[in-house]
VEXDREN-2710 file (C-alpha; in Angstrom, 1 decimal):
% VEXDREN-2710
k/r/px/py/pz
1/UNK/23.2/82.2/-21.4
2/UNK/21.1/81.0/-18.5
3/UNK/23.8/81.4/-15.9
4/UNK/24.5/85.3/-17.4
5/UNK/20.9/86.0/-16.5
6/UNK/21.4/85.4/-13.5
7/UNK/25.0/86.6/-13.2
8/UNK/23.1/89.8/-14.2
9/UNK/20.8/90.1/-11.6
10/UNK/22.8/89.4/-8.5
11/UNK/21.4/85.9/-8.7
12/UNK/24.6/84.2/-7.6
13/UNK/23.4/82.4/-4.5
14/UNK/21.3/79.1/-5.1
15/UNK/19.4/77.7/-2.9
16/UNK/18.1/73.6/-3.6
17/UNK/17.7/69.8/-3.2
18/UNK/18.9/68.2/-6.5
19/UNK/18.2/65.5/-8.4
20/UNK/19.1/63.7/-11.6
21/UNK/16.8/65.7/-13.6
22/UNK/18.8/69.3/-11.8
23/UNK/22.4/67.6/-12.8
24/UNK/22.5/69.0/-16.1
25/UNK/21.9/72.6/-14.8
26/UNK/24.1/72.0/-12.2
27/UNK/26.9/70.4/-14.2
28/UNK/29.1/73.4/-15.4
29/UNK/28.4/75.1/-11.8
30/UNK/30.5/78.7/-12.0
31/UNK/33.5/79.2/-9.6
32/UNK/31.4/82.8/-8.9
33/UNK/28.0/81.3/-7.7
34/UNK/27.5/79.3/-4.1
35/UNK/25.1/76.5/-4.2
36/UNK/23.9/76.3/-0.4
37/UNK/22.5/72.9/-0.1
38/UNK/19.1/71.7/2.0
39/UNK/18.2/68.8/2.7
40/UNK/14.4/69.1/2.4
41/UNK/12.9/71.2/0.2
42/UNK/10.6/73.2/2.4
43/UNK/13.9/73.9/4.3
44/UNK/15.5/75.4/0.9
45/UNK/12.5/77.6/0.1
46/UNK/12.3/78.9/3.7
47/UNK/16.4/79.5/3.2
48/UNK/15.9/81.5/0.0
49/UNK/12.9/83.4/1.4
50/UNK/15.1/84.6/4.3
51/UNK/17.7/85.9/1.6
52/UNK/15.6/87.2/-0.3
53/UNK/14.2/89.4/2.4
54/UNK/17.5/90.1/4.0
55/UNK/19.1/91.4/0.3
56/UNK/16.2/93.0/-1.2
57/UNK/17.1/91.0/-4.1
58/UNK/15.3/88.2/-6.6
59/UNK/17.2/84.8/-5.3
60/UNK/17.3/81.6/-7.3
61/UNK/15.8/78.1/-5.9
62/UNK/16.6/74.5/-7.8
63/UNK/14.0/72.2/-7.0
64/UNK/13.6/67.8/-8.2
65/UNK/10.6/67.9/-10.3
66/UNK/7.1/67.3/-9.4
67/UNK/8.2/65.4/-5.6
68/UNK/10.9/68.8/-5.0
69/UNK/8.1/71.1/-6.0
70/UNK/5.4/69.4/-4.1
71/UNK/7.8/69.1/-0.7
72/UNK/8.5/72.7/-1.2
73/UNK/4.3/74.2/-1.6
74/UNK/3.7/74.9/1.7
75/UNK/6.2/76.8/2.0
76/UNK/5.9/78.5/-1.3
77/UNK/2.3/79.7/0.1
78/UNK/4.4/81.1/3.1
79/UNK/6.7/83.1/0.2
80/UNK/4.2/84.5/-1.5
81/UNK/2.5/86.2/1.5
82/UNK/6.1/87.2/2.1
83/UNK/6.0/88.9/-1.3
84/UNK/9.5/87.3/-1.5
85/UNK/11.0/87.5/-4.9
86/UNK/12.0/83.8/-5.6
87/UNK/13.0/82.0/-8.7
88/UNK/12.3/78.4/-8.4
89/UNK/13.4/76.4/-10.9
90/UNK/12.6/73.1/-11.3
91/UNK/14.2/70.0/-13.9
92/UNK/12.1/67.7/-15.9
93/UNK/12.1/64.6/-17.6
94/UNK/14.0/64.6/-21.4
95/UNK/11.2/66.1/-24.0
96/UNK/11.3/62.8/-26.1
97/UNK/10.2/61.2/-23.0
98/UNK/7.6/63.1/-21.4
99/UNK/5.3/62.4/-23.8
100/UNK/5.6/58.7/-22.6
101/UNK/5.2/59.8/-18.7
102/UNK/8.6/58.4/-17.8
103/UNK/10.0/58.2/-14.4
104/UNK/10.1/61.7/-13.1
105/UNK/7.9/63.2/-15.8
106/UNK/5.6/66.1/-14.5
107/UNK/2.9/66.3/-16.6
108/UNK/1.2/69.0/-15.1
109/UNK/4.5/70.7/-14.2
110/UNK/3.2/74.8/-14.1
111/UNK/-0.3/73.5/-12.5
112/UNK/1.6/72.0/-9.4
113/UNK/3.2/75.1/-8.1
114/UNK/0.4/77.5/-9.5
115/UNK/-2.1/78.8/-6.5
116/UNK/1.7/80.1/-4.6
117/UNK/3.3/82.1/-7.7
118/UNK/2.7/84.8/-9.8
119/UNK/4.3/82.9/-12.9
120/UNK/4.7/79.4/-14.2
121/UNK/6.1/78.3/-17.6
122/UNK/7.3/75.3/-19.0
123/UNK/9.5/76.8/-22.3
124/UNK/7.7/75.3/-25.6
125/UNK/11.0/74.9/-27.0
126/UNK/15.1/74.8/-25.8
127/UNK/15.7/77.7/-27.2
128/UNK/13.3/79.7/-25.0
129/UNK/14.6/78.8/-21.6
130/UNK/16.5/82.2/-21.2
131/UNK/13.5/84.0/-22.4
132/UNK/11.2/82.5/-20.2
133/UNK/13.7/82.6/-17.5
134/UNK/14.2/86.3/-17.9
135/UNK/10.5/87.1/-18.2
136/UNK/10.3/84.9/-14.8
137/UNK/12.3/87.5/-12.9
138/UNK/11.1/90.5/-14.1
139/UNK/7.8/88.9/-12.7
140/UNK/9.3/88.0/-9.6
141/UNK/10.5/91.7/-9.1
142/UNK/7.6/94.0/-10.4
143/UNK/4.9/95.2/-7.8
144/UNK/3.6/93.0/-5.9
145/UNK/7.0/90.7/-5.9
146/UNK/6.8/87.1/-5.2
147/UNK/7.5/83.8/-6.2
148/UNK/7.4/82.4/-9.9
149/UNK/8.2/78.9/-11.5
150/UNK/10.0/77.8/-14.5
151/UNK/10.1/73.8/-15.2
152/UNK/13.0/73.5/-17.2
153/UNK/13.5/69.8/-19.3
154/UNK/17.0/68.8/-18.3
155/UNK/17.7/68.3/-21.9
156/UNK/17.4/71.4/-22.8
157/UNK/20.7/72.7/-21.3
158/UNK/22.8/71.5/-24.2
159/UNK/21.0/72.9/-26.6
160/UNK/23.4/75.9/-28.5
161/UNK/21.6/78.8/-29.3
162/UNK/22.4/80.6/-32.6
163/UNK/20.8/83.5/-35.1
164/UNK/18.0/84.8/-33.8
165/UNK/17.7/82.7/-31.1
166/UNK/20.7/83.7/-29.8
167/UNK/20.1/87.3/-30.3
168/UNK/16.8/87.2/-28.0
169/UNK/18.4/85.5/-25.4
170/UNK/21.4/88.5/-25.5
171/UNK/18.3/90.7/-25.3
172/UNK/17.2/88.9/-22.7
173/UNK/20.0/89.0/-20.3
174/UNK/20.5/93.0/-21.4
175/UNK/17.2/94.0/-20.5
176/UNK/15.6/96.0/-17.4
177/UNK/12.3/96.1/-16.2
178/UNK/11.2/98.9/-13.7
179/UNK/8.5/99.4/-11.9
180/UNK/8.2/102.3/-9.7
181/UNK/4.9/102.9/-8.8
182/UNK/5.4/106.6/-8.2
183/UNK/2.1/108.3/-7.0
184/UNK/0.3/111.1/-8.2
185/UNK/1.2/114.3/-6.8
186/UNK/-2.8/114.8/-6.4
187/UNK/-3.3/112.3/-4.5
188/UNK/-0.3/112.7/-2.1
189/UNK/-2.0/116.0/-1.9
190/UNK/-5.5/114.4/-0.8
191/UNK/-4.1/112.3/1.6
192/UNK/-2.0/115.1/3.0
193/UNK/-5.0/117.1/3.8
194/UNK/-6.9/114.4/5.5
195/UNK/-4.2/114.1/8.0
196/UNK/-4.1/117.7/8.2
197/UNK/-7.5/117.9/9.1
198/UNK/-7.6/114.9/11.0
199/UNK/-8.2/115.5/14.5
200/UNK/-7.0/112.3/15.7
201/UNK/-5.2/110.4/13.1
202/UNK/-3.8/107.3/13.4
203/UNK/-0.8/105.2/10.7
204/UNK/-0.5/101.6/10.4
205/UNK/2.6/101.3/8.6
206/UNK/3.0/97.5/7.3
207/UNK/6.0/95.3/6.4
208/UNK/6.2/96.7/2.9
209/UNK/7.2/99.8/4.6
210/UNK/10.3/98.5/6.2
211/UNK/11.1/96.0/2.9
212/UNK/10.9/99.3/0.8
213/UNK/13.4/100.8/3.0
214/UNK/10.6/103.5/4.3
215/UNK/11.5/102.4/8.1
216/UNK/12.6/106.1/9.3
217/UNK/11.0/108.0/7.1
218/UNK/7.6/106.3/8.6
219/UNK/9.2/107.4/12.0
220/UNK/9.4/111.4/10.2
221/UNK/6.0/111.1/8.9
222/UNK/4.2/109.9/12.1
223/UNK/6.3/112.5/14.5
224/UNK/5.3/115.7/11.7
225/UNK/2.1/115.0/11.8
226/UNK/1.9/113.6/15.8
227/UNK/-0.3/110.9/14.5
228/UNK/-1.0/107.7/16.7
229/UNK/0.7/105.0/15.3
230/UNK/-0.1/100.8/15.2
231/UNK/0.9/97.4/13.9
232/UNK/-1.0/96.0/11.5
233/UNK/-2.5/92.4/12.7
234/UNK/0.1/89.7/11.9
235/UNK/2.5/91.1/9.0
236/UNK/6.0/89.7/8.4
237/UNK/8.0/93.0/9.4
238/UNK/7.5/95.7/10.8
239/UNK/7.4/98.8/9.9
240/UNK/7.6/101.3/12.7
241/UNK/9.5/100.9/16.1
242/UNK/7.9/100.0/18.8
243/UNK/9.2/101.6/21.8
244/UNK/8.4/105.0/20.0
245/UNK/6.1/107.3/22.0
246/UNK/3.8/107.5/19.5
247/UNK/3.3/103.5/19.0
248/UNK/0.3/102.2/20.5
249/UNK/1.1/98.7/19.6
250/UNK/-0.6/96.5/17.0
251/UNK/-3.8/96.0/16.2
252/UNK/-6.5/93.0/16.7
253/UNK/-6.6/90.6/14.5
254/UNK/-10.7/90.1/14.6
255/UNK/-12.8/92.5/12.6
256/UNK/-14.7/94.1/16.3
257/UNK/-11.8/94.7/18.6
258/UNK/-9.7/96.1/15.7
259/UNK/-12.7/98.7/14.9
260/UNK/-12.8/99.3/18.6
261/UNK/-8.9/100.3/19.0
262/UNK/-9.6/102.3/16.3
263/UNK/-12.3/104.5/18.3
264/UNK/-10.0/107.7/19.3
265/UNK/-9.4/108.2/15.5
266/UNK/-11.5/110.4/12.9
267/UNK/-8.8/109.3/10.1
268/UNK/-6.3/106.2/9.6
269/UNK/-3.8/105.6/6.9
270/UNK/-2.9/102.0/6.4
271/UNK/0.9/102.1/4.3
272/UNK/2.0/98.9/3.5
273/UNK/-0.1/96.0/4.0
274/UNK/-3.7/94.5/3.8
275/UNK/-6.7/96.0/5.2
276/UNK/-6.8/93.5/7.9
277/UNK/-5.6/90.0/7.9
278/UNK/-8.5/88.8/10.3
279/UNK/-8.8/86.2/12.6
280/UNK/-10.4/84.7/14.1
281/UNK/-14.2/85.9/13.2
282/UNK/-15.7/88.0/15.4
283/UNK/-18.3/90.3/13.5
284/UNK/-18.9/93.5/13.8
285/UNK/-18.5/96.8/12.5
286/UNK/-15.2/97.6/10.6
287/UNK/-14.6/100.4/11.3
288/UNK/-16.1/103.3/14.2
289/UNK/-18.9/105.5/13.0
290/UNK/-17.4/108.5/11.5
291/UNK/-13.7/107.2/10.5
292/UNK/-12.2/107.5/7.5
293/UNK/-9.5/104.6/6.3
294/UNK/-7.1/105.5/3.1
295/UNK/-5.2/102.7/2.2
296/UNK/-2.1/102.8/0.0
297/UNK/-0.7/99.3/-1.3
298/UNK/1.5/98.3/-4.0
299/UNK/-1.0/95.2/-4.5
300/UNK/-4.0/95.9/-6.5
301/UNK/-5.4/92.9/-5.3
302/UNK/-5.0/94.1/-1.7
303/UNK/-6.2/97.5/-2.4
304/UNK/-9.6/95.8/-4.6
305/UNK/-10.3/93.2/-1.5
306/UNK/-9.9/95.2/1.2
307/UNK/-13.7/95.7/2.6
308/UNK/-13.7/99.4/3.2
309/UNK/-11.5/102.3/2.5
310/UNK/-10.1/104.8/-0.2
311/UNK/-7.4/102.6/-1.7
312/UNK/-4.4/104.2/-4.1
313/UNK/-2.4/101.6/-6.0
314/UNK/1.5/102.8/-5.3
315/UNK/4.7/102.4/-3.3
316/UNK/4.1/102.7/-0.3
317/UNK/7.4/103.9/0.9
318/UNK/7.3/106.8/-1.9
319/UNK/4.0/108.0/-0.6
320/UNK/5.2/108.1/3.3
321/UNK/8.6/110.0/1.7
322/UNK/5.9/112.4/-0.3
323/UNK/3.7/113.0/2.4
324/UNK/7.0/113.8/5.2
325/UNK/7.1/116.7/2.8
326/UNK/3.7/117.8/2.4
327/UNK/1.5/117.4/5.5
328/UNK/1.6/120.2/7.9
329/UNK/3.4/120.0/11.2
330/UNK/1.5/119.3/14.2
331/UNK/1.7/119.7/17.9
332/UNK/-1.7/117.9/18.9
333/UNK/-2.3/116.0/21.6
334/UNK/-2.1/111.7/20.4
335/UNK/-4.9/109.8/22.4
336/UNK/-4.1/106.4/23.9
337/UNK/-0.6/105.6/25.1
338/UNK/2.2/103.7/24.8
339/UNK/1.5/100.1/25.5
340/UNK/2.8/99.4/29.1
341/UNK/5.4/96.8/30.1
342/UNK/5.2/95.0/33.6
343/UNK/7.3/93.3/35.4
344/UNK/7.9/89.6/34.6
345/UNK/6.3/87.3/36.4
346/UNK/8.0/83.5/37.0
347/UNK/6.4/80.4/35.2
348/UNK/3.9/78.8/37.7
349/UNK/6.0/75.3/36.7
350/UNK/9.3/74.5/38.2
351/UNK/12.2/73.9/36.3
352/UNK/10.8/76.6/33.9
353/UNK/10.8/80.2/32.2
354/UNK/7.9/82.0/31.6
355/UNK/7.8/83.8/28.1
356/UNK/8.3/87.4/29.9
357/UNK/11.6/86.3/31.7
358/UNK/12.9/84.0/28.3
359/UNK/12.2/87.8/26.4
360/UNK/13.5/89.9/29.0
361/UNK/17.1/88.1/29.0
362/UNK/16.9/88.3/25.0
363/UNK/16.3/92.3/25.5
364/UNK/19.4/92.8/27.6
365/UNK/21.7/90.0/25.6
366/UNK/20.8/90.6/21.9
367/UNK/21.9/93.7/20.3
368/UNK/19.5/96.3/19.2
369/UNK/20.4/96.0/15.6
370/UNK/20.5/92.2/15.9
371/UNK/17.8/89.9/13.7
372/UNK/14.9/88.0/15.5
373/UNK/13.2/86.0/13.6
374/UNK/9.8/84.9/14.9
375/UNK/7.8/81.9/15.1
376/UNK/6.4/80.7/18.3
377/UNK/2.8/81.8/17.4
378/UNK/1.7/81.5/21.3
379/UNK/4.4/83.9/22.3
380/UNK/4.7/86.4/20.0
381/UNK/2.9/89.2/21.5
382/UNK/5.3/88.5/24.4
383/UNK/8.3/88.8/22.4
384/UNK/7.1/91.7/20.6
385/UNK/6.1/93.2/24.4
386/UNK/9.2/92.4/26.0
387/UNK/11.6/93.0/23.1
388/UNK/10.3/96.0/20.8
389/UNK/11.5/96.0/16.9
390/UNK/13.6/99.2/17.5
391/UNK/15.7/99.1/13.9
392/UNK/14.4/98.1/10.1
393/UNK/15.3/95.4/8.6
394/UNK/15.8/93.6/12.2
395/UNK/12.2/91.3/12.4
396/UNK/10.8/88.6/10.0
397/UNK/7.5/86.4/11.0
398/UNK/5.3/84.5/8.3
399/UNK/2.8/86.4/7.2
400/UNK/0.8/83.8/5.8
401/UNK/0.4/81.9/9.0
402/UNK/2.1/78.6/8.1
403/UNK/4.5/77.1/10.4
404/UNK/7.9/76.0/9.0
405/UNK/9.0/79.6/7.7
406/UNK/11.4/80.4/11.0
407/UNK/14.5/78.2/11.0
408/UNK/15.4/78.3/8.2
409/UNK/14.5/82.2/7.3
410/UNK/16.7/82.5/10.0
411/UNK/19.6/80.5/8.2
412/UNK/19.3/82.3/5.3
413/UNK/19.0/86.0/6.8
414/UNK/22.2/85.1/8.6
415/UNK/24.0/84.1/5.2
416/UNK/22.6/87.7/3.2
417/UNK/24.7/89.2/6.2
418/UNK/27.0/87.9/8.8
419/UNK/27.3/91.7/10.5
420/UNK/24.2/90.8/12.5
421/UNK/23.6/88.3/15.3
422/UNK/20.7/86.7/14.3
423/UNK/18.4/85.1/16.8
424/UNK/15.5/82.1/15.3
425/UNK/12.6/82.1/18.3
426/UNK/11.2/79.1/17.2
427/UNK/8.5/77.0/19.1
428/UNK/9.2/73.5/19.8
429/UNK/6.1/72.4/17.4
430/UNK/7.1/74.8/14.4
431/UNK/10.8/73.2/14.8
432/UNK/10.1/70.0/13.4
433/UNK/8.2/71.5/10.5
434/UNK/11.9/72.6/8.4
435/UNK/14.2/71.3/10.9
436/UNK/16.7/70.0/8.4
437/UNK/17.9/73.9/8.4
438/UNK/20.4/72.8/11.2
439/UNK/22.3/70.9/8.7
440/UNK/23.3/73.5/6.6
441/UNK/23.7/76.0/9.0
442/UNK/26.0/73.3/10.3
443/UNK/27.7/73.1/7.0
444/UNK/28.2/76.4/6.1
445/UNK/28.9/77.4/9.6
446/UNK/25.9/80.0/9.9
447/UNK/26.6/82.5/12.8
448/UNK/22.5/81.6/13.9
449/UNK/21.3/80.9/17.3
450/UNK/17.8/79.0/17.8
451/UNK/16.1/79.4/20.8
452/UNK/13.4/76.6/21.3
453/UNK/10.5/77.4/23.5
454/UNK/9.5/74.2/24.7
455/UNK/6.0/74.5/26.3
456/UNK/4.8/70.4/24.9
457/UNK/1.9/71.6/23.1
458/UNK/0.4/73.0/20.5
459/UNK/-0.3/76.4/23.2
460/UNK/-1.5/78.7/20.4
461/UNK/-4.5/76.1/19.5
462/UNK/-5.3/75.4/22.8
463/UNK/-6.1/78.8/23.2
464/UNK/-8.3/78.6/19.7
465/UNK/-10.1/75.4/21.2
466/UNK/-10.9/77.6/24.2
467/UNK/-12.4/80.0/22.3
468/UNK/-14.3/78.3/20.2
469/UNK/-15.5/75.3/22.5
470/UNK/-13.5/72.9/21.0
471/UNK/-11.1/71.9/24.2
472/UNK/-11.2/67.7/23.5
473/UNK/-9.5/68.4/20.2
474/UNK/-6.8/65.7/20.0
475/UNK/-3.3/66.1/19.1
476/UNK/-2.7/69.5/20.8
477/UNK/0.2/67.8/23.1
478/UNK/3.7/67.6/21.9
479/UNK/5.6/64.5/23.2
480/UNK/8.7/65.0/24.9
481/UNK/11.9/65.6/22.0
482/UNK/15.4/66.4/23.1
483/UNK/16.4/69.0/20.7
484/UNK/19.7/69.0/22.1
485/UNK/20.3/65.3/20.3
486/UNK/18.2/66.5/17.1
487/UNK/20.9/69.2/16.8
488/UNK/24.1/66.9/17.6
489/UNK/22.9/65.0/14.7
490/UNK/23.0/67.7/12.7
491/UNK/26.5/69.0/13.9
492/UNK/25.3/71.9/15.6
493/UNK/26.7/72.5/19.3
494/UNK/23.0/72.6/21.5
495/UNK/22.4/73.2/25.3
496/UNK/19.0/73.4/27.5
497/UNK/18.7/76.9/29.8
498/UNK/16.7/76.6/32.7
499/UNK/17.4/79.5/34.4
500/UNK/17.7/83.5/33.0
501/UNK/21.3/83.3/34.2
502/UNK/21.8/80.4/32.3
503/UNK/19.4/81.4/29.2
504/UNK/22.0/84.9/29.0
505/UNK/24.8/83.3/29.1
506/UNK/24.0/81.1/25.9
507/UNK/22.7/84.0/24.5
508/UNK/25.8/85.5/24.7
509/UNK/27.9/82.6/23.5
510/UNK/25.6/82.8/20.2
511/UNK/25.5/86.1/20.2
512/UNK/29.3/85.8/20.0
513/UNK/30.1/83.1/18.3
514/UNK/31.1/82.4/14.1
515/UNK/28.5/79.7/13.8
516/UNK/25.4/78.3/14.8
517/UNK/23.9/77.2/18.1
518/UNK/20.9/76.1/19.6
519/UNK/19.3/76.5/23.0
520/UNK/16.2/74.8/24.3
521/UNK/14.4/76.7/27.2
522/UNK/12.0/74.6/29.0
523/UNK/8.8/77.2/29.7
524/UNK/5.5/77.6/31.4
525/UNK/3.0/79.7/31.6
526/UNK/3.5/82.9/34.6
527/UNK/1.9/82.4/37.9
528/UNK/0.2/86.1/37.8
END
């Protein structure tokens, strides 16, 4: 009954790591369901977050017990900042040995996973598990989505189900659960007028905007009402392109420069995302004297946190669709401008890129509508500079910060669809963190190419130690790893670029080619 569930939902694709206690689950495997294997766990979740994303549907994770779930937590906290709707299932010891602690008992089995997921359950009998597993997806799915757990005794899969049993598990796998989140026509209304009588508004459409499939009409909204528009500070997509006229890029992360960008404007609308993900601290106001900030969020926690602003609980996407419709067309004038691009300047270091001419040859080789997937903290406002998020659906950073979410989001974004070159930017520190990614896009033959920035340090946190007069910190130096052997071992083809000539023409062998491949660029910082 377990397997129609998921059959039901679209759940056909697994993601895991098993062990003995997943065999039973995995012993009548269906002929219609693909089990993509990874060889760490942290590697699987980061696999199934990527799908996840990349479908737009709930996607189901088999983990080993308490050590599978414990690999796996980091990169659960990575998911749920994602808002990625996973499933993660997990086996457990027989129930007439758990009560003894046996080998591969987790006695704490829904606490483990708890501070990442919106759900946990252990089923108090057999007969619940498609109950439980149902009610796990309909969690999963309903505003705010994101992860959930079920720990699943790996004796209860030969349990037959039968009267009413049975019948509540039919009900089960028959049932829907929608959650639309429709606003109130009022308060469309309200927020319509405060743009109308904005002088100088400004959006900040988030990554919910693009996830709910609100990418152009954000583009319609913002051009109606010629309001400025930004990037909110560090979300996972984006929202908005950013070689439109009207973006003004994205904003600070620290509370006072974000409420000094925000100067020009009487009245911002954040759509989409938190009311700010700060860092680092630097106080200060939060806003200029006389703005207003409306928020609109499909997270109530988001909306009750966020430390000033109007906040309306609701889809975001439905509200930018409602208010395309109901704010008045404007011709005024949008202060600031578009941010400017300069020429590339070479690395100061022989032998070695800078980030501007490593994102300029990515600009001209990878196709507009192609994926980039981000992480290469240090870089990123380069990338994002160099090579603007011009089409939805086509960007995909962490949004919780954690390192290890890039590979293999990238491996799994390239499985949900094959269509798109798909291009993993990847700093040669986050690569070790889920590097066992390789293997299955090895196995599977994933049409993915990694580019490794290899700048030998931990850049982004020397730049922290700078700032907060900390530069003696150890460990911020990488030692010398040749990712070209890493990825032999792991059956993926790999070369090292040097040169932009060299750099675009790997590029465009990836770009081209039915499986995966890696390239390691060598960079410095630019001599300007």
């Amino acid at each position: 009954m377990a397997l129609e569930l998921f059959r039901a939902h679209g759940m056909t694709t697994v993601f895991g790591n098993p062990g003995s206690t997943e065999l039973p689950m995995l012993q009548q495997f269906p002929d219609d369901f693909t089990y993509v294997l990874g060889l760490q766990e942290a590697a699987v979740v980061g696999m199934a977050d990527g799908y996840a994303q990349a479908t737009g549907r709930a996607t189901l994770v088999n983990l080993h017990t308490a050590p599978g779930v414990g690999n796996a937590v980091g990169a659960l906290v990575n998911a749920a900042a994602n808002k990625t709707p996973l499933v993660v299932t997990a086996g457990q010891q027989v129930r007439p040995m758990m009560t003894l602690e046996a080998l591969l008992t987790n006695p704490r089995a829904t606490e483990l996973p708890a501070p990442t997921v919106k759900f946990a359950a252990e089923p108090p009998r057999p007969e619940d598990v498609p109950a439980t597993l149902a009610r796990a997806i309909h969690v999963a799915l309903t505003p705010p989505t994101g992860p959930v757990f079920v720990s699943i005794p790996m004796d209860d899969w030969g349990v037959e189900l039968s009267g009413g049993d049975l019948e509540v598990a039919r009900r089960a796998v028959e049932r829907t659960v929608r959650a639309p989140l429709r606003p109130d026509p009022a308060d469309v209304d309200r927020l319509a007028a405060a743009l109308d009588g904005a002088a100088a508004p400004a959006l900040v459409f988030g990554g919910d905007v693009d996830a709910g499939g609100g990418f152009d009409d954000a583009v319609a909204l913002a051009e109606r009402c010629s309001a400025a528009v930004y990037g909110p500070p560090a979300d996972g997509r984006v929202g908005f392109p950013e070689d439109h006229p009207l973006f003004r890029g994205s904003l600070p992360m620290a509370i006072a420069p974000l409420a000094d960008t925000l100067e020009p404007h009487d009245v911002v609308v954040v759509l989409g995302t938190a009311v700010f993900r700060y860092y680092p601290y630097v106080p200060g106001r939060f806003l200029p004297e006389g703005t207003t900030l409306h928020h609109v969020t499909a997270d109530p926690d988001q909306a009750a946190r966020a430390p000033m602003g109007d906040a309306l609980v609701a889809d975001p996407t439905a509200v930018v669709r409602a208010l395309r419709e109901r704010v008045a067309a404007s011709s005024r004038a949008v202060p600031g401008e578009a941010p400017a691009v300069g020429k590339a300047q070479p690395s100061a270091t022989p032998g070695t890129l800078s980030p501007e001419e490593v994102f300029d040859t990515v600009d001209v080789v990878w196709p507009v509508d192609g994926v980039v997937v981000d992480e290469s903290p240090s870089n990123r406002a380069a990338l994002h500079a160099r090579r603007p998020v011009r089409r939805p659906g086509s960007s995909f950073f962490t949004t919780s910060g954690g390192l290890g979410f890039g590979l293999p989001a990238a491996v799994g974004v390239a499985l949900a669809d094959r269509s798109r070159p798909v291009l993993a930017a990847i700093g040669d520190g986050s690569m070790q963190y889920s590097i066992q990614a390789l293997a299955t896009a090895s196995a599977l033959g994933v049409p993915v190419t990694v580019l490794v920035l290899e700048n030998r340090e931990y850049a982004i946190l020397k730049w922290f130690a700078a700032r907060e007069n900390t530069p003696k910190a150890p460990g911020l130096d990488l030692p010398t790893v040749d990712f070209t052997a890493l990825a032999a071992g792991y059956g993926v083809p790999a070369e090292v670029a040097t040169t932009a000539d060299e750099l675009r023409a790997a590029l465009e062998r990836g770009r081209d080619g039915d499986g995966p491949l890696l390239v390691s660029v060598p960079i410095g910082r630019s001599g300007s």
